[in-house]
Every structure is written in structure tokens, then in C-alpha cells.
TIFI-407963 format. One line per field, with one value per residue: x, z, y of N, C-alpha, C in turn; residue in three letters. Coordinates in pm, whole numbers. Each point is the difference from the previous one (the first is absolute). Layout:
! residues N
n.xx: c(X/...)
n.zz: c(Z/...)
n.yy: c(Y/...)
ca.xx: c(X/...)
ca.zz: c(Z/...)
ca.yy: c(Y/...)
c.xx: c(X/...)
c.zz: c(Z/...)
c.yy: c(Y/...)
residu: c(Ala/...)
***
This chain:
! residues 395
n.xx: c(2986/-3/-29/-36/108/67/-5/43/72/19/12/50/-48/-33/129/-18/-11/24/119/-84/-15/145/53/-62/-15/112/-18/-112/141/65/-130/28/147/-14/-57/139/-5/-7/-74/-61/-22/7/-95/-67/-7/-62/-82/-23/7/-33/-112/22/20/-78/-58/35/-66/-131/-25/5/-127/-119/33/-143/-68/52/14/21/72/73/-2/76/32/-3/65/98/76/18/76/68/22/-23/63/60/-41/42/-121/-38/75/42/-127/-7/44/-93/-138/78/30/-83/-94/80/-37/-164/-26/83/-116/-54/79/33/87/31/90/-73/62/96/-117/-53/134/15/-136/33/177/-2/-135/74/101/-69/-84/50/102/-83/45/145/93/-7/33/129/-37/-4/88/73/-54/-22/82/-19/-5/94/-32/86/-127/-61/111/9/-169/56/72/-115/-58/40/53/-104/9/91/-130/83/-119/-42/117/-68/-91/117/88/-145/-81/139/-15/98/30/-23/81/-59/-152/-45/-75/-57/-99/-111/-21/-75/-99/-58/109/-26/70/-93/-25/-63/-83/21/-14/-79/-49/52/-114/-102/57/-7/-29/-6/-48/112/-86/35/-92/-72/-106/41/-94/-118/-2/83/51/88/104/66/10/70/129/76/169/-9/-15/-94/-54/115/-64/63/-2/78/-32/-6/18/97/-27/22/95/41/12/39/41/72/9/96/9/66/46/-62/100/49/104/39/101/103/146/26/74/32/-127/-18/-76/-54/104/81/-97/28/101/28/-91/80/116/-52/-17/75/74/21/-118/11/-37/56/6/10/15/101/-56/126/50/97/-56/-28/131/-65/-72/97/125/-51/18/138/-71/-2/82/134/-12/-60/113/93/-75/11/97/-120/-95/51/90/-114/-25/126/39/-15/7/-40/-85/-33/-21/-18/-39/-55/23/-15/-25/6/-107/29/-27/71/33/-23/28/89/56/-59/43/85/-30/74/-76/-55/104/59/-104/25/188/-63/-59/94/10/-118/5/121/9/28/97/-58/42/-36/94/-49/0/170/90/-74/-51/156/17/-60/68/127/-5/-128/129/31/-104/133/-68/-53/-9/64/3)
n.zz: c(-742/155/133/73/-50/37/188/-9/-54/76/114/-63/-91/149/12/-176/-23/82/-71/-139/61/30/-96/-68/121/-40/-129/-40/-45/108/3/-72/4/111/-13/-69/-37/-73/118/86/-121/-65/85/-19/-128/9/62/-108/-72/96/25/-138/-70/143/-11/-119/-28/85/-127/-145/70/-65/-39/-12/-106/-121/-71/152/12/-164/63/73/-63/-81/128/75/-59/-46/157/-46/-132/72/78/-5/146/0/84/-77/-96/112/4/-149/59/78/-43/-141/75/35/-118/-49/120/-1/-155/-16/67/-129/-127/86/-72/76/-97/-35/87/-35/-57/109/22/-74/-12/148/9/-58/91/124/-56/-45/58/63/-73/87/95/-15/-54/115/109/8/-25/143/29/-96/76/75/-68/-49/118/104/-11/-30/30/2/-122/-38/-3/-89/-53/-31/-58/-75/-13/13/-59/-60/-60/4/-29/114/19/-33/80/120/-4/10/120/-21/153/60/38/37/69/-14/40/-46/118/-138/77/-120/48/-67/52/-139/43/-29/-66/-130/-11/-57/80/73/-57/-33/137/31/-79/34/77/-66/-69/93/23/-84/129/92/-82/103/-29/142/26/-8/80/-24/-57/-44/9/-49/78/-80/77/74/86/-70/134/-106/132/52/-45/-127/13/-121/43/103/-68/-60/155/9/-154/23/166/-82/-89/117/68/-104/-21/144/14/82/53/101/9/-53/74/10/-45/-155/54/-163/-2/14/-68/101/88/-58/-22/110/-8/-114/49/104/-63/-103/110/79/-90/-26/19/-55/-17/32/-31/121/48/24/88/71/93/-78/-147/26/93/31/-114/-25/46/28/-138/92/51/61/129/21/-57/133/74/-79/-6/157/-34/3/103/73/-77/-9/79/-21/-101/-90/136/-46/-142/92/135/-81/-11/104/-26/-107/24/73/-4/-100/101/-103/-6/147/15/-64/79/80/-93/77/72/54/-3/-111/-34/87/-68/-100/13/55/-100/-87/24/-63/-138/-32/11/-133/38/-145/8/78/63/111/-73/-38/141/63/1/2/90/60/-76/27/147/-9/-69/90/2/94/-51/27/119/-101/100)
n.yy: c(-4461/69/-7/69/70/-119/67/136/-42/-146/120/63/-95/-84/49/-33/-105/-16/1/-101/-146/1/85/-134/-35/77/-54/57/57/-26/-23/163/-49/-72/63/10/-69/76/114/-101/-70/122/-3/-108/57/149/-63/-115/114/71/-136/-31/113/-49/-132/11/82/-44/-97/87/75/-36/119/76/-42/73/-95/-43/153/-56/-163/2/52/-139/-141/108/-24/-136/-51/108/-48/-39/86/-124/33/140/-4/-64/142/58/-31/-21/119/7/-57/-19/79/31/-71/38/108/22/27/110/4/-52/32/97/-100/-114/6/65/6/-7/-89/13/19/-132/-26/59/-35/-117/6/40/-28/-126/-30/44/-91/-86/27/69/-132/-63/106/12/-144/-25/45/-25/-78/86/62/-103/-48/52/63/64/76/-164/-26/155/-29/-150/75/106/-108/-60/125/-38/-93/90/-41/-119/-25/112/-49/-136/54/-4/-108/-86/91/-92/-35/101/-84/126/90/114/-5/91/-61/-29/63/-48/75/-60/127/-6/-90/-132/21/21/-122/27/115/-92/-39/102/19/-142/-50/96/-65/-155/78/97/-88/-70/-61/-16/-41/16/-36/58/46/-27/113/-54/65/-125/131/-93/145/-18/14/89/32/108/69/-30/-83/-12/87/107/-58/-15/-74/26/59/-126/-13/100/46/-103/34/78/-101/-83/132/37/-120/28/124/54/12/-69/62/-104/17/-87/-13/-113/-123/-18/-72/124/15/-84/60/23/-140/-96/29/-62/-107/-32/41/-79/-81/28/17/132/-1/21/123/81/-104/97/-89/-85/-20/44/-72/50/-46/-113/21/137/-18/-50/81/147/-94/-24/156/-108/17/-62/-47/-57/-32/-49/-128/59/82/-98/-8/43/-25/-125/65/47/169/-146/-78/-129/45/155/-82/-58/73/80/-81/-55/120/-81/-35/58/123/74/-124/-62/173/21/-128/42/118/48/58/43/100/-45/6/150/66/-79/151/105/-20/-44/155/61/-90/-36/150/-26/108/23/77/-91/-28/17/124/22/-7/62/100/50/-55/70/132/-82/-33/112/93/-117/65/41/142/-116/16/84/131)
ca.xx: c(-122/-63/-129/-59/-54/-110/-143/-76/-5/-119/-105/14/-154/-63/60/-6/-181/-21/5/-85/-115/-19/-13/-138/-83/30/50/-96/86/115/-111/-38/67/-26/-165/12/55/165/63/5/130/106/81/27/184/122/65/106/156/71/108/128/89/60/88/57/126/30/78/128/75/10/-147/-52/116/-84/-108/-69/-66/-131/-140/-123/14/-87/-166/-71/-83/-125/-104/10/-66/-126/-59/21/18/141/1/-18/117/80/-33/101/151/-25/-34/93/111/-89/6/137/74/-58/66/104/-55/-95/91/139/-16/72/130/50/-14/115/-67/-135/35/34/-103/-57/58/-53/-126/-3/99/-34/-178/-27/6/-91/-137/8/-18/-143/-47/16/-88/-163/10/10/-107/-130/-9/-113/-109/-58/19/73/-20/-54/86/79/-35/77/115/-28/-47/155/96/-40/-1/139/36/89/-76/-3/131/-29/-106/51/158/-60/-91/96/-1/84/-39/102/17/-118/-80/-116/-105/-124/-106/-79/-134/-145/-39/-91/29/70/-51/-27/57/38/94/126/131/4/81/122/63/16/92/113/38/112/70/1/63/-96/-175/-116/-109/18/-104/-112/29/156/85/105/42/119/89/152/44/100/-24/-29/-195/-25/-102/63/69/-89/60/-38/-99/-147/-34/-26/-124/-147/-54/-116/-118/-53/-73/-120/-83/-98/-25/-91/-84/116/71/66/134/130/141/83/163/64/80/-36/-19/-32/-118/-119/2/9/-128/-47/35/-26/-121/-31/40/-101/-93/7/31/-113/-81/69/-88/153/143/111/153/51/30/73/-10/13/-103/-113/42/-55/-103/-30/-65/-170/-130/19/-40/-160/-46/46/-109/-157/-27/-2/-84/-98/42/-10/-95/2/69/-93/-92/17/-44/78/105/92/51/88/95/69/99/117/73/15/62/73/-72/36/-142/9/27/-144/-129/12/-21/-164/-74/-66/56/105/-105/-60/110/0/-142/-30/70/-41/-129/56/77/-123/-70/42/98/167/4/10/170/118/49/-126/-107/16/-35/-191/-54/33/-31/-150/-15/28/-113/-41/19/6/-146/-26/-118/-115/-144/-6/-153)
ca.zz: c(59/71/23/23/-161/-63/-30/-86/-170/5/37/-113/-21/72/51/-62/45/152/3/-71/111/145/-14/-40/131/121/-83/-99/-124/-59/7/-134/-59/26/-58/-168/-68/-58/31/22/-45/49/153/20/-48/50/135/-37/-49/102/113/-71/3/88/71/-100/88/130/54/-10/103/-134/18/-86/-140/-58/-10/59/54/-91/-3/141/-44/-115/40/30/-107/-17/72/6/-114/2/118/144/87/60/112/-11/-34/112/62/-21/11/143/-3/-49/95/117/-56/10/103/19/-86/49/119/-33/-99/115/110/106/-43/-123/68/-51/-149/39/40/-164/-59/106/-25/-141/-23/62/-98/-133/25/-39/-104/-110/76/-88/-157/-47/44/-178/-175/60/14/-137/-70/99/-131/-108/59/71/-86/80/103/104/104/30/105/46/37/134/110/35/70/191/58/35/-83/-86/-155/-56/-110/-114/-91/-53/-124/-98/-17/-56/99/63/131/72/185/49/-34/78/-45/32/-13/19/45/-83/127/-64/6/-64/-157/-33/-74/-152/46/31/-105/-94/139/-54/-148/-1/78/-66/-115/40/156/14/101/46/60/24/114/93/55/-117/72/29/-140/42/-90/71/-65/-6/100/18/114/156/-29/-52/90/34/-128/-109/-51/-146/16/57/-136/-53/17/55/-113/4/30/-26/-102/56/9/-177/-59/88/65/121/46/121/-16/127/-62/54/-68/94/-99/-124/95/159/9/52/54/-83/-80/115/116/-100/-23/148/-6/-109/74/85/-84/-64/-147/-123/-178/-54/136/-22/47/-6/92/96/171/82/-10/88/94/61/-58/10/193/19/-38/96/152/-11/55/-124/-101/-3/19/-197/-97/83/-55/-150/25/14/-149/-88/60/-44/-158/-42/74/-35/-110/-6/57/-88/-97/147/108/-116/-34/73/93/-89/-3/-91/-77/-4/-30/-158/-83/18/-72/81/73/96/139/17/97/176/59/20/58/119/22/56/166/101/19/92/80/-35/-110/-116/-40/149/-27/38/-115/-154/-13/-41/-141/-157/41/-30/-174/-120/-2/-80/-85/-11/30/74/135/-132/69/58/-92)
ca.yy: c(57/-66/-111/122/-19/-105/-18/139/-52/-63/65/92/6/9/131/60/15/57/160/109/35/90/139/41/47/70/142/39/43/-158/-61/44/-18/-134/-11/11/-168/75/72/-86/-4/141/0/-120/-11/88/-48/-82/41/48/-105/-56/33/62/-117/-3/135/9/-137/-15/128/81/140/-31/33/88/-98/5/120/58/-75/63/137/35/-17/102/72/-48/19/89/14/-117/86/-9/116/-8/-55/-108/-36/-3/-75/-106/-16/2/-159/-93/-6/-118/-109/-32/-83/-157/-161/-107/-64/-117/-121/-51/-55/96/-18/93/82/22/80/86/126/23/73/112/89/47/47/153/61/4/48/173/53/-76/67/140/-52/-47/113/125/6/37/140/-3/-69/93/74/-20/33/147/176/76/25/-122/-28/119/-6/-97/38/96/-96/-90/77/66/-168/-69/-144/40/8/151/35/-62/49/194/6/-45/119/164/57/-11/-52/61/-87/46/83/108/-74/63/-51/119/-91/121/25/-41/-164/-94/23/-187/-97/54/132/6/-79/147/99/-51/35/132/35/-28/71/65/-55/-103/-41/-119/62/-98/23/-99/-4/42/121/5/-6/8/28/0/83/-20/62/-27/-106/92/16/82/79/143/82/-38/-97/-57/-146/110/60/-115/-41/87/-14/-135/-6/106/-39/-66/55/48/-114/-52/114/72/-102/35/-33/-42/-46/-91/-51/-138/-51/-105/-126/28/56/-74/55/173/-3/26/157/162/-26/71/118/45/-5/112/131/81/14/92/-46/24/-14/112/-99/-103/-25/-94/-6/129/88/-52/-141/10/-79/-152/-2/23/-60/-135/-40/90/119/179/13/16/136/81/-4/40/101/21/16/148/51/38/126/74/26/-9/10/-82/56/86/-77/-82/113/12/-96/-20/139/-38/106/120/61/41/-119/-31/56/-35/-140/-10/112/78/156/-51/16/-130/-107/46/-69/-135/-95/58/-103/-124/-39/-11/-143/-104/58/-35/95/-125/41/-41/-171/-62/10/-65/-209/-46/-38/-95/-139/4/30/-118/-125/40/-14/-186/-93/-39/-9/21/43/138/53)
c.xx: c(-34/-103/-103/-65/-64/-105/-123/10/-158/-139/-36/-149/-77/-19/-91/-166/-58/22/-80/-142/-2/-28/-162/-61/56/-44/-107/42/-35/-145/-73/55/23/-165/-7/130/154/39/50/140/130/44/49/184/76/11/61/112/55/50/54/115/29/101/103/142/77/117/152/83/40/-128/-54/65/-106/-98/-133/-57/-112/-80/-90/-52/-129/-160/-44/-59/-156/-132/-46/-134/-161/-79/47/23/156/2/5/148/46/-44/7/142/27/34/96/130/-44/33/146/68/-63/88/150/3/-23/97/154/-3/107/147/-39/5/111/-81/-79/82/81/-78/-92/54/-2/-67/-3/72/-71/-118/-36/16/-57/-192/9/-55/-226/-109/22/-79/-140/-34/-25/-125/-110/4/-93/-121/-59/41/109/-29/-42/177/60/-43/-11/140/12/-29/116/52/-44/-44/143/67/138/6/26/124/-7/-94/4/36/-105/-36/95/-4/97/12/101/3/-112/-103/-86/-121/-111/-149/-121/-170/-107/-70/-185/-63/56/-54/-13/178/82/62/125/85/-21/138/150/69/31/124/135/42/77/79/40/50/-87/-101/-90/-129/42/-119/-107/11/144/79/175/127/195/149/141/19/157/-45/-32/-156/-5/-129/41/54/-111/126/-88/-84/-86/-52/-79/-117/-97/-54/-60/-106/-130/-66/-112/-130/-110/-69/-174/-65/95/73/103/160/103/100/62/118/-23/93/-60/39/-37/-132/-82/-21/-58/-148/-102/-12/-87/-164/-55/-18/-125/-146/-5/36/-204/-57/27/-91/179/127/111/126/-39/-37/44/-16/55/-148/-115/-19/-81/-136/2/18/-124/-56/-4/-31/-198/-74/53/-90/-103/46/22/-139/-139/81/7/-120/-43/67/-90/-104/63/29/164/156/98/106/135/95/99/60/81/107/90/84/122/-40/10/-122/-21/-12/-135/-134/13/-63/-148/-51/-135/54/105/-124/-86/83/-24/-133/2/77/-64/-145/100/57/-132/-51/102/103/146/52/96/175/63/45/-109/-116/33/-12/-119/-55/16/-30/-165/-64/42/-109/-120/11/16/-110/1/-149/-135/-125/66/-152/89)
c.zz: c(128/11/-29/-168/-79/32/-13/-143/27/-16/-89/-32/46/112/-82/6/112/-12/-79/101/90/-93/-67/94/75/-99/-68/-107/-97/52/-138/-80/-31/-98/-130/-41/32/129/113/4/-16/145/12/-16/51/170/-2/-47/83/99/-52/13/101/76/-102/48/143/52/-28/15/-131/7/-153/-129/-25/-82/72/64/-114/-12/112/4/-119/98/67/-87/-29/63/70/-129/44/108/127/98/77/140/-25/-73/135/71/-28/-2/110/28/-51/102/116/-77/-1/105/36/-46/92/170/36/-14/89/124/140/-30/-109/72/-104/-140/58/45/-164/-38/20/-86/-167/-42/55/-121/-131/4/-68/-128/-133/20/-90/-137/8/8/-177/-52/57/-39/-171/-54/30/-110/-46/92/26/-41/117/103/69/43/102/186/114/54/169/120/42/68/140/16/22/-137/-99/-136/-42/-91/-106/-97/-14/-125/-146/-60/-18/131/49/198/109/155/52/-20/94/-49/64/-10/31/60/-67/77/-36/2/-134/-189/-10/-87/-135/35/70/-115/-86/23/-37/-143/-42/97/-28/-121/57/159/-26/124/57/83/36/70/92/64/-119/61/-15/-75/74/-137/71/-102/9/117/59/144/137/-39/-69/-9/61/-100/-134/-95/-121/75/83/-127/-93/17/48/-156/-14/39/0/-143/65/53/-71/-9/68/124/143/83/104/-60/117/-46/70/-23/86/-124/-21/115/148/-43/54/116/-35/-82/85/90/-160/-4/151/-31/-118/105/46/-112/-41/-156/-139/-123/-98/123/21/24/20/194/63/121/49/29/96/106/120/6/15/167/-7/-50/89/96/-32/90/-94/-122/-8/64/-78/-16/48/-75/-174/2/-18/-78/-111/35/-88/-148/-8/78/-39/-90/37/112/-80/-122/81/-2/-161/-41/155/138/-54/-69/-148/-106/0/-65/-152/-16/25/-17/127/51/95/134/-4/20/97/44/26/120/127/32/70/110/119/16/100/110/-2/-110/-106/7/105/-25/13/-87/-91/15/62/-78/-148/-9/4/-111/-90/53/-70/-150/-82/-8/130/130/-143/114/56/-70/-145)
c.yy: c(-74/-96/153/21/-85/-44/95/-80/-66/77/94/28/33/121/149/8/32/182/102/-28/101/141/-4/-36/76/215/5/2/-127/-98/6/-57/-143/-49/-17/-110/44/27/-101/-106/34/19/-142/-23/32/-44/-86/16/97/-54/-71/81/100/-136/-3/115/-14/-124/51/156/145/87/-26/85/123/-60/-17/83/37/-31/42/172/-3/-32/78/143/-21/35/162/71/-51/92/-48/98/-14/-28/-205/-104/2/-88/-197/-27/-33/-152/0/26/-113/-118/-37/-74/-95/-110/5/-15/-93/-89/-8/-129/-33/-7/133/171/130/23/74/140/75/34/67/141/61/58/128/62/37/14/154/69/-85/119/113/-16/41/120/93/-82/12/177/47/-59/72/105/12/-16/102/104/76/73/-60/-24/75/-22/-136/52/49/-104/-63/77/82/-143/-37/-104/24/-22/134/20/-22/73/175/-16/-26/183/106/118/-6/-10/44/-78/62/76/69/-86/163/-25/98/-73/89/7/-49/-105/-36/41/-162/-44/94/127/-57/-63/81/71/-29/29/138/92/-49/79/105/-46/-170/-34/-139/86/-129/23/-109/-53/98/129/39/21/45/19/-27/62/-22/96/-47/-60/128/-13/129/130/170/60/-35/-115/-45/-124/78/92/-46/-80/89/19/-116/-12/169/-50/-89/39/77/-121/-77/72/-1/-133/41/-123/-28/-81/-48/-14/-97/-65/-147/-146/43/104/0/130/136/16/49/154/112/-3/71/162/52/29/148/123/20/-68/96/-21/-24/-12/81/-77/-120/-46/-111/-15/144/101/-13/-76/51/-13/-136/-47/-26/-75/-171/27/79/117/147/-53/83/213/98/19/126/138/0/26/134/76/21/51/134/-4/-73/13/-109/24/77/-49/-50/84/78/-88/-32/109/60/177/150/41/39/-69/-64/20/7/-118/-12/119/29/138/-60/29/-112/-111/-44/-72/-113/-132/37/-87/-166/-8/35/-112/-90/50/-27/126/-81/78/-29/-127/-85/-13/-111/-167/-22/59/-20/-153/-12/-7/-82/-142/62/-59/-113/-25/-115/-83/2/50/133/82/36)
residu: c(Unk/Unk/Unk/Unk/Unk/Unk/Unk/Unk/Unk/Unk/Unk/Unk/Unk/Unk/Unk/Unk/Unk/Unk/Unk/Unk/Unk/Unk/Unk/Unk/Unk/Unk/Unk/Unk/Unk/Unk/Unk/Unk/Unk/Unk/Unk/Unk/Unk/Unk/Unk/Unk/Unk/Unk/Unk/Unk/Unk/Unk/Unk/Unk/Unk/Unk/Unk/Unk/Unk/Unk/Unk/Unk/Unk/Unk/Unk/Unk/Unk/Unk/Unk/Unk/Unk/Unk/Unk/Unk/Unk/Unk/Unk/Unk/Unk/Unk/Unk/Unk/Unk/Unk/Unk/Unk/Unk/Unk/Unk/Unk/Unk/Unk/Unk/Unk/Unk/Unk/Unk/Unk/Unk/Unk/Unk/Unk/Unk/Unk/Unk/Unk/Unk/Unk/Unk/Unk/Unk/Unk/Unk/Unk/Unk/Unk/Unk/Unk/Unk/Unk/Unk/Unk/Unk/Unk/Unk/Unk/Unk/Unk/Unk/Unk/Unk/Unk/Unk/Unk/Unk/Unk/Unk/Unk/Unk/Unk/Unk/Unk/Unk/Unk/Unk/Unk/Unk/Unk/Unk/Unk/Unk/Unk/Unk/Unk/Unk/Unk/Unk/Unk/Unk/Unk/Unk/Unk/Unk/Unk/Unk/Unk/Unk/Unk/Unk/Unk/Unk/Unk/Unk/Unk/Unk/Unk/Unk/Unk/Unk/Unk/Unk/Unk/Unk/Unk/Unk/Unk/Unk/Unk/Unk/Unk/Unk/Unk/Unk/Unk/Unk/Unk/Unk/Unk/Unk/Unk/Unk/Unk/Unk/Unk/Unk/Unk/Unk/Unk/Unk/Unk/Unk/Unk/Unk/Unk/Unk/Unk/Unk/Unk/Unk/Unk/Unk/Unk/Unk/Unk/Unk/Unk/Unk/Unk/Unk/Unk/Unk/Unk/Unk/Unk/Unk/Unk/Unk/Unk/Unk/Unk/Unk/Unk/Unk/Unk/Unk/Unk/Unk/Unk/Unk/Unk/Unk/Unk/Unk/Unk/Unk/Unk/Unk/Unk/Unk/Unk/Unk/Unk/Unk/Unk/Unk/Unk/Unk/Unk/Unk/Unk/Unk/Unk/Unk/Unk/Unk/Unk/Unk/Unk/Unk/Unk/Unk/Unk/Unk/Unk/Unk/Unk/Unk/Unk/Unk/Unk/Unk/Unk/Unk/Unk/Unk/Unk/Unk/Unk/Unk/Unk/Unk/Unk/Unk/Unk/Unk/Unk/Unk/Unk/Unk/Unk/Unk/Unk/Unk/Unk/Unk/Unk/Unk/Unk/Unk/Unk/Unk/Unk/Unk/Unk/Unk/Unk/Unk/Unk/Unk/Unk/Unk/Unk/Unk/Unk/Unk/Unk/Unk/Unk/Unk/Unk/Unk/Unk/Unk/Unk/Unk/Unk/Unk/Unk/Unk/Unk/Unk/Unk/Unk/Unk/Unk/Unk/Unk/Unk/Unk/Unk/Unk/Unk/Unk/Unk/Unk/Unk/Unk/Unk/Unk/Unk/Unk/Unk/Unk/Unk/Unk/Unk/Unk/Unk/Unk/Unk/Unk/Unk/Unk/Unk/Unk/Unk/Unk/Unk/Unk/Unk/Unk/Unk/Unk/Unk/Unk/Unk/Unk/Unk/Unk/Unk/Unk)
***
């Protein structure tokens, strides 16, 4: 055994106490935990027996045994059983990577250069899979804590965080963790349901949709649909389906809601969370959501909603839209029915002459005839900001 090692041996203790200080002022968890004789104690060891038999391994270039994956596996368990938060488990994994290199910072002196790259390298190699050992019994141990839909919706979090916990706790929830998903997201146009309606919302949705569901935001409910690797935005594709039935329960659940969608791939979500929440902004209000909307659907909405003169000049032809009987409405069934006079007047049970009227009133108010190109990308664009609740000081 080097100089290097022997003198982490020395330090061992002291190494070990320093490290349950640092996570009970640095962690609330592990402050709770620290507050009770035992529990106290219990960390005390186990930092002592992890930098044992990490100088122990590291001296003689040996990975840890199954032995030792079960022991660190049971304290995470433990501390998993007790409530600890999965932000605070990562977050002592954090520190104990830091602490590490401290000590052997501390304890190298200027000849052990040759143990400090020996047990650099040990530690990149073998670190991770003491982190795994300790993560599954954290993960195993949350069981008994949290009820399946608190984790279902840990899951959802990990996985538009990227964390590579999310595998661990798919493989625990019997989830299968494909390369990609249709992140979706619904925004309730009502505002925010309390505390209890949303974790209702979840449980009641997990019985025919096991997927990763979460309130991302108290307004926000994010549902991430298995999906292949094309977008599944163009076309009716099984995952656009998949989730408009989702979020069509969401809307039963919690009253009208505006939908948006994103494809991105497993560890790259952040993006795709981001663009499907832009896109929830700008898509239409819905007591019952007719689709799934994507950027194809609304990219000219989300233009308009980054410059504020086209805005405001939308917003001056909405003005005058609601002067007339119900022009938004049948705009928007126009355009929906893909300008097909016949069709229209069915879906809004009217005369096809009361149609005509109304489209002939929309082209007196803003002087754009609604069936010209010109008609369809303004004011369909007019009619879906509308329909967003875009403009809250219209009359």
C-alpha cells in the first residue's frame, strides 16, 4: 500500500466525520436524520465503511464485491424508507464525489503522484457502480414510502431533467423506457386545480394510461407518450392519438384546456418540454381537445405572438370580429372544415345562407374576403390567438 493510502487510512475517521457534517448542513434530509441517536450513527458508519473499503480496493486495484454493492444498496434503501427526497439523494452523491477528491487532495503528498492517478482512476471506473448499488435500494426503499402515482410522477420529472436515475426507477415501475417521446402538455385555461385535484388527476389517469404523467407546473399537466423516431406530429400516428385520449380525460377532469406537443429523445427533453409548452400557449382553448397540437399547427402563431406590432395588429381585427353574430366561432369552423361551405354549415347547424351572411359581414368588418389566401393566414391566425386566450382586454 502506498504512502497516499496510508495516509487516507490515518484520515479515515476524521474524513468520515466531516462528511456526515457537511450533508447535515448542507441537506434538511440528512439534518432529520442526523436529529435521532440511531440515525446519526448509521451515517456515521456507513462513511466509515465506504472509505474503508474504498482504500482497501483502490490499493490493491480490485472493484467492489457483491457484498459490498448489497451493503450500500441496503443503506439506500434505508434511507429511501425514512422519506428522504430524491433531489437530496442526488444531491449527496454530489458532495460525496467532491469530498473524495478533497481527502485525496488533502492526504497526497509530493512523491505520491503515481497513487493519486491509481486512485483517480479507480474511482472514475468504480464510483458509478457503487452510486447504482446505492440509487436501486434508494429507489426500492421509496416503495414503501410513496404510493405509485407520487413516483410515476418522479419518473416524469427525472426524464425531462435528463437524470439518469429515470432508468432505474422505469425498470423499478415496470415501465418500459423507449429512445423517444411525444412530450405533451396541457395547460387548464381555469388556472391551477388545488393540491389534492391534481394527484386525483394522476391516479385516475393511471388506470388506463400507464405512462409518465406529471403536474409540471400547478396549471400544467405534462403526459410523455412512447413514440418512434419520426415526428409524430405530421400524420395520425398511434402516440398523437395516444395522447390527445390523455389529454381529453384531462380535460373531463379539470375543465377546458389548450394542448401542445413536441418528439424528443430519452436524456434530451429539456428542449422538446420547452417548444410543447410554447406551442400549448399559442394552440386554442378546448372544453374537449379536437388534436394534439404541433409547430406545424401553430408556427404562425407563435411568430405573431414575438413581435408586438403584428400582434397588436391581430389584436385591432379582433376588435372588430366581435362586433359581429358569432364570427369567431364560424371563422373557425370555416377554416377547421377546410373552407367547405356545406360542411360548415352542418357543424354549426345553421342554413348554408346564414353561413354566406356571416362570411360577407367578415369581409365588411376588416376588408379581407375570409376564402382567399390572404383570408386563411390572417385570420386563421387571428381566430386561433383568440382562441389561446391570447388577448385577455378584448371586448
Amino acid at each position: 500500500m502506498g504512502s497516499l493510502f496510508r495516509a487516507l487510512r490515518r484520515r479515515l475517521d476524521a474524513n468520515a466525520r466531516r462528511a456526515v457534517e457537511v450533508y447535515t448542513n448542507e441537506l434538511a434530509d440528512y439534518r432529520s436524520l442526523a436529529a435521532e441517536t440511531r440515525g446519526s450513527a448509521a451515517m456515521l458508519d456507513f462513511a466509515v465503511n465506504l472509505r474503508r473499503r474504498t482504500i482497501e480496493l483502490a490499493a490493491d486495484e480490485q472493484p467492489f464485491t457483491e457484498q459490498d454493492h448489497a451493503y450500500m444498496s441496503s443503506v439506500g434503501a434505508t434511507r429511501g424508507e425514512v422519506g428522504v427526497s430524491l433531489a437530496s439523494q442526488r444531491q449527496v452523491l454530489l458532495l460525496h464525489a467532491n469530498l473524495t477528491l478533497r481527502e485525496i487532495h488533502e492526504a497526497a503528498g509530493p512523491n505520491d503522484l503515481s497513487d493519486v492517478m491509481c486512485m483517480l482512476g479507480w474511482v472514475a471506473c468504480h464510483g458509478l457502480t457503487a452510486q447504482d448499488a446505492y440509487t436501486h435500494g434508494f429507489l426500492k426503499g421509496q416503495e414503501r414510502f410513496l404510493p405509485a402515482a407520487a413516483r410515476i410522477q418522479m419518473l416524469a420529472g427525472l426524464l425531462v431533467t435528463g437524470e439518469p436515475a429515470a432508468a432505474q426507477l422505469a425498470r423499478e415501475l415496470d415501465l418500459p423506457l423507449p429512445d423517444h417521446y411525444l412530450v405533451t402538455v396541457a395547460r387548464v385555461a381555469a388556472g391551477p386545480p388545488d393540491e389534492r385535484c391534481r394527484d386525483e388527476v394522476v391516479k385516475t389517469l393511471l388506470a388506463d394510461h400507464y405512462l409518465p404523467l406529471a403536474w409540471h407546473e400547478p396549471d400544467e399537466f405534462v403526459a410523455l407518450v412512447p413514440c418512434d423516431g419520426a415526428d409524430p406530429i405530421d400524420g395520425q400516428a398511434p402516440a398523437r392519438s395516444r395522447a390527445l385520449s390523455v389529454m381529453r380525460a384531462v380535460a373531463e377532469l379539470c375543465g377546458p384546456c389548450s394542448v401542445g406537443a413536441a418528439p424528443g429523445r430519452v436524456r434530451a427533453l429539456a428542449d422538446p418540454v420547452a417548444l410543447a409548452r410554447r406551442v400549448c400557449q399559442a394552440a386554442p382553448v378546448e372544453r374537449i381537445p379536437s388534436q394534439v397540437y404541433g409547430v406545424a399547427d401553430v408556427f404562425v402563431e407563435l411568430g405573431a405572438a414575438q413581435l408586438p406590432q403584428v400582434d397588436q395588429w391581430l389584436r385591432e381585427l379582433t376588435w372588430r370580429l366581435a362586433s359581429g353574430p358569432d364570427l369567431v366561432t364560424t371563422l373557425d369552423c370555416y377554416y377547421r372544415n377546410d373552407m367547405n361551405r356545406m360542411r360548415t354549415a352542418v357543424a354549426l347547424r345553421v342554413h348554408p345562407r346564414t353561413l354566406d351572411y356571416r362570411l360577407r359581414r367578415v369581409r365588411e368588418l376588416v376588408g379581407i374576403e375570409p376564402g382567399s389566401t390572404r383570408g386563411v393566414r390572417v385570420l386563421s391566425t387571428a381566430v386561433t390567438r383568440i382562441l389561446a386566450e391570447a388577448w385577455h382586454d378584448r371586448p
